[in-house]
C-alpha positions as CSV (number, residue, x, y, z in Angstrom):
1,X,129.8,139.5,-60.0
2,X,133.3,138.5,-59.0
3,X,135.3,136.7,-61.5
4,X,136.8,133.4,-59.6
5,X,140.2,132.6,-60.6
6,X,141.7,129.2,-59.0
7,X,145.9,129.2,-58.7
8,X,147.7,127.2,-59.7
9,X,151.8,127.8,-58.4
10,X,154.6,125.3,-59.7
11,X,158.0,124.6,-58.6
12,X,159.8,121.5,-60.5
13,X,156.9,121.0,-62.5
14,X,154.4,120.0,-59.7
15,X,151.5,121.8,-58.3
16,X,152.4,123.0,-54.9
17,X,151.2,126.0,-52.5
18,X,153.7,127.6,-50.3
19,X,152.8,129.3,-46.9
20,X,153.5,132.8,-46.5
21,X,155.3,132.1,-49.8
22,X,158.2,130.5,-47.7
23,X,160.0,128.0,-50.1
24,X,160.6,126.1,-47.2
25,X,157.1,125.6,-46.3
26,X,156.0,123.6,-49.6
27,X,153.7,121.6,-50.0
28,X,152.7,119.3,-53.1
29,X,148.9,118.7,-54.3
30,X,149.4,117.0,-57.4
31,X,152.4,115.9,-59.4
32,X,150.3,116.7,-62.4
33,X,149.3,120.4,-62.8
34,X,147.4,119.3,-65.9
35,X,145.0,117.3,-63.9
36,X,144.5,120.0,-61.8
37,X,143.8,122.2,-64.1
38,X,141.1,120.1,-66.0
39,X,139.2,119.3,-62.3
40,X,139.0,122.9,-62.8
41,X,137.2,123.2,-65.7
42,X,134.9,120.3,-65.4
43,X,133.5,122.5,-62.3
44,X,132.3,125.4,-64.6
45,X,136.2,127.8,-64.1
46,X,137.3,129.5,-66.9
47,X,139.8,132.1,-65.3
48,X,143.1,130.6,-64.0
49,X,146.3,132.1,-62.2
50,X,149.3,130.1,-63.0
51,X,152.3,130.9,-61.2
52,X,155.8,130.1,-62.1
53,X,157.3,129.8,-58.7
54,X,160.8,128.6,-60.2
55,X,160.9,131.1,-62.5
56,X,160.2,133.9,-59.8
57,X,163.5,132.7,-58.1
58,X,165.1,132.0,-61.2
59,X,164.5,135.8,-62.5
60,X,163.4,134.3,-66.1
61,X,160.5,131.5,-67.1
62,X,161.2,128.0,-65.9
63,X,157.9,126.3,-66.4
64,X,156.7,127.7,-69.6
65,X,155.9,123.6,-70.5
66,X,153.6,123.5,-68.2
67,X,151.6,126.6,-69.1
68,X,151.5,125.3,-72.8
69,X,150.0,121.7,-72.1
70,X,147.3,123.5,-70.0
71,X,146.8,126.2,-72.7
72,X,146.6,123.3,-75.2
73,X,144.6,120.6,-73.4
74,X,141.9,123.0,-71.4
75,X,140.4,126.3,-72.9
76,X,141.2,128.1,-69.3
77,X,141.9,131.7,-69.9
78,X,145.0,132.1,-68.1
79,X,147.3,134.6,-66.3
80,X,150.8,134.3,-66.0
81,X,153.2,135.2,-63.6
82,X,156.7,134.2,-62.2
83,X,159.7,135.3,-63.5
84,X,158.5,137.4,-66.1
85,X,162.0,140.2,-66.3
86,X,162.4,141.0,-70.0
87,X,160.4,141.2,-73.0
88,X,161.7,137.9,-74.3
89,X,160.3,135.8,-71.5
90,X,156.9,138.4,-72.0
91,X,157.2,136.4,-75.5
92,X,157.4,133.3,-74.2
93,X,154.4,133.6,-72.3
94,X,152.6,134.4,-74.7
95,X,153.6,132.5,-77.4
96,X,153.0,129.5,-75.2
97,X,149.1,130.5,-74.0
98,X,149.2,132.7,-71.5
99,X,146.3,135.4,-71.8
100,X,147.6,138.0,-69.5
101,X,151.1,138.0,-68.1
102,X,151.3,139.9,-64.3
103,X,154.4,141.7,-64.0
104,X,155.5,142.0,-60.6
105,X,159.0,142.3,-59.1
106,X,159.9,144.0,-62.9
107,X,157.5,146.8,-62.5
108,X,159.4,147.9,-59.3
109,X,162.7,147.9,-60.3
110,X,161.9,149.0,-64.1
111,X,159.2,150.9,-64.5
112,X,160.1,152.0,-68.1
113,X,160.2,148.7,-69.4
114,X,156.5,147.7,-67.6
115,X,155.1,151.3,-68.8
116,X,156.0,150.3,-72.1
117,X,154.2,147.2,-72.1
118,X,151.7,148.6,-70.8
119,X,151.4,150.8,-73.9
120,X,151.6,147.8,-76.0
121,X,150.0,145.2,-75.0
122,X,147.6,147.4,-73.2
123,X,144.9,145.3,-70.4
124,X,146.9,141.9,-71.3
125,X,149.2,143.2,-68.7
126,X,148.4,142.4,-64.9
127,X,149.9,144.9,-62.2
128,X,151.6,142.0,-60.1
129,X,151.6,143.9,-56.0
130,X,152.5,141.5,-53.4
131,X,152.9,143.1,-50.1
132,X,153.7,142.6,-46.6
133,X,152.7,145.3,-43.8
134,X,151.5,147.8,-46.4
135,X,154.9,147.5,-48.2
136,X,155.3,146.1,-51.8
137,X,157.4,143.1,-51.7
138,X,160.1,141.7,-54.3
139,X,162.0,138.9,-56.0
140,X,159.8,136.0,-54.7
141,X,158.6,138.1,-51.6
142,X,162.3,138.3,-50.5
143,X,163.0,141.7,-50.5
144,X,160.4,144.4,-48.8
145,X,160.6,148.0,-50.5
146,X,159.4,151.3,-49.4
147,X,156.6,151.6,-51.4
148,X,153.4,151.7,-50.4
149,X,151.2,149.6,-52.2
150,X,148.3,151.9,-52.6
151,X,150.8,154.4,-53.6
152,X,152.7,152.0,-56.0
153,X,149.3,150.8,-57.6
154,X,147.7,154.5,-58.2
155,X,151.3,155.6,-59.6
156,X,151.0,152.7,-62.4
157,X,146.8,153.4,-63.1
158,X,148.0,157.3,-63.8
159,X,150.3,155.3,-66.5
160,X,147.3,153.2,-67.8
161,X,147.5,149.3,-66.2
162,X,143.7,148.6,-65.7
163,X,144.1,145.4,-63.7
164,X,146.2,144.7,-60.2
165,X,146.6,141.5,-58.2
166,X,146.8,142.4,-55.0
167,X,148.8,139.3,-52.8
168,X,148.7,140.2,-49.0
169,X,151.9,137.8,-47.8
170,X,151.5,137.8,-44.5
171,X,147.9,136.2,-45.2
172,X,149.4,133.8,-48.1
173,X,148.4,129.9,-47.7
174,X,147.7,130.4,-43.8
175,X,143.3,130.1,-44.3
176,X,143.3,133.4,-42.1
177,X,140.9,135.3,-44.4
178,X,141.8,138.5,-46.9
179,X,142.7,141.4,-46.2
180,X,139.5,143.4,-46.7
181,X,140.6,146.6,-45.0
182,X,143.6,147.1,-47.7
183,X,141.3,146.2,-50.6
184,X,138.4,148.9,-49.1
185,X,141.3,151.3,-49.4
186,X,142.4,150.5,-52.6
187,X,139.4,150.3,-54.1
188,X,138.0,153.6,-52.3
189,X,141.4,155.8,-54.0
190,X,141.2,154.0,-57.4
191,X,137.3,152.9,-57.9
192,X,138.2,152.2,-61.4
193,X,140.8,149.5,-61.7
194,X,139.8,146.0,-62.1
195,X,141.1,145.0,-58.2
196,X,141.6,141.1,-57.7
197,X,142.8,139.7,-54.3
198,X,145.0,137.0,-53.5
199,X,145.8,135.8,-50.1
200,X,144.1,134.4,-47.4
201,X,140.7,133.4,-48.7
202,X,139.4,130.5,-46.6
203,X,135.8,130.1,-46.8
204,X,133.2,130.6,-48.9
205,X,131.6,133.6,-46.8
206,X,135.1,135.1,-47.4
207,X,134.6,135.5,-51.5
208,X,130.9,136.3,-50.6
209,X,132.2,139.5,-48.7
210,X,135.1,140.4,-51.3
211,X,132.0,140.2,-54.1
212,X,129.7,142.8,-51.5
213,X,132.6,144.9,-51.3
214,X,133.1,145.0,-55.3
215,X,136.2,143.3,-55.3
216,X,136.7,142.4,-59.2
217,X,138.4,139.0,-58.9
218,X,139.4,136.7,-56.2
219,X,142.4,134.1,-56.4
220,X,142.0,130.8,-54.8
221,X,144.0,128.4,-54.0
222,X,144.9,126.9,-50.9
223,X,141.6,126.7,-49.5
224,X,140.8,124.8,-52.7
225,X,143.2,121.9,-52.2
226,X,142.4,121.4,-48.3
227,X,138.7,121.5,-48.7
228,X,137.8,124.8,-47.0
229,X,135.9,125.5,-50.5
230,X,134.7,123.1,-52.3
231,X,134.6,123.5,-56.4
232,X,130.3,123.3,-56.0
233,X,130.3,126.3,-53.9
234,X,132.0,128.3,-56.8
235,X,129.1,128.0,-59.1
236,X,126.9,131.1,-57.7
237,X,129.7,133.1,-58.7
238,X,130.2,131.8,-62.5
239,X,128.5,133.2,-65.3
């Protein structure tokens, strides 16, 4: 069954989603993430993706507040992302609740550094691969690389990451649907790795497709906060 993992993105403290994770195009859903959060797990979620979208520009954690008074007023399980660039704001994470930490921009430009983690901290570490036309993309999805993502991801299984969060930009916030055909690939080179998507998920028919296809986990957010999925229609998928 597909594990169902509600986002949660901040900037300033606020819960906000972004479209096409322009900065620009923000919008805000509740000035207290906390709330959020708990609405959450009064619906039966125990998975969360919080996303420090301050601390992805930043290039260290901003928001790490926010992470510890959900950790401490909820018992979500959550993963942690946005500006995560050294093994002291790896610490912070942690220290302040996160669960997992996905390392994303950092396990592009220093793949020592996430390989060692890796190695240490073993399947508490997330393979963050956002990506735009095929392409991993960078530093708050400003930057497009070569790399391939299937490429990039298979490189970093051969080094032991058993978990990837797969973020198709392009599809990011806009209700479009995911990007099935990339996940089919990904999952067809590396059967193995614990695939979540991110991006694009719009309906409820769209997570029943992703669980046919054996998708591991699915990220949800937008379609959340405007309705398009309603908390209820998550309950099938919960154990």
């Amino acid at each position: 069954m597909i594990k169902i993992i509600p986002a949660i993105d901040i900037i300033d403290g606020k819960c906000v989603r972004l479209t096409k994770g322009d900065y620009l195009r923000k919008k805000i859903y509740n000035e207290n993430p906390l709330e959020t959060a708990k609405k959450f797990e009064a619906n039966g979620i125990v998975h969360l993706h919080l996303v420090d979208l301050d601390g992805a520009k930043a290039k260290r954690i901003i928001n790490w507040r926010v992470l510890e008074n959900i950790r401490n007023k909820t018992n979500l399980i959550i993963d942690f992302g946005g500006g995560i660039r050294s093994e002291k704001d790896l610490r912070i994470a942690f220290d302040n609740g996160a669960s997992k930490v996905t390392a994303g921009s950092i396990a592009v430009r220093e793949k020592k550094t996430v390989t060692d983690w890796i190695n240490k901290y073993k399947d508490k570490i997330i393979l963050g691969a956002d990506t735009r036309n095929g392409m991993i993309s960078i530093n708050a999805w400003e930057v497009t690389t070569e790399l391939f993502v299937v490429d990039f991801i298979w490189d970093y299984w051969l080094t032991g990451v058993k978990s990837a969060v797969v973020t198709d930009i392009s599809r990011d916030g806009v209700l479009t649907g995911p990007a099935f055909e990339l996940y089919k690939k990904i999952k067809s080179k590396i059967p193995k790795i614990e695939l979540i998507a991110s991006g694009g998920v719009s309906t409820i028919e769209d997570v029943d497709k992703l669980n046919e296809l054996n998708i591991n986990g699915v990220i949800i957010g937008k379609a959340i906060y405007e309705g398009k999925i309603k908390l209820n229609e998550l309950k099938s998928f919960l154990c």
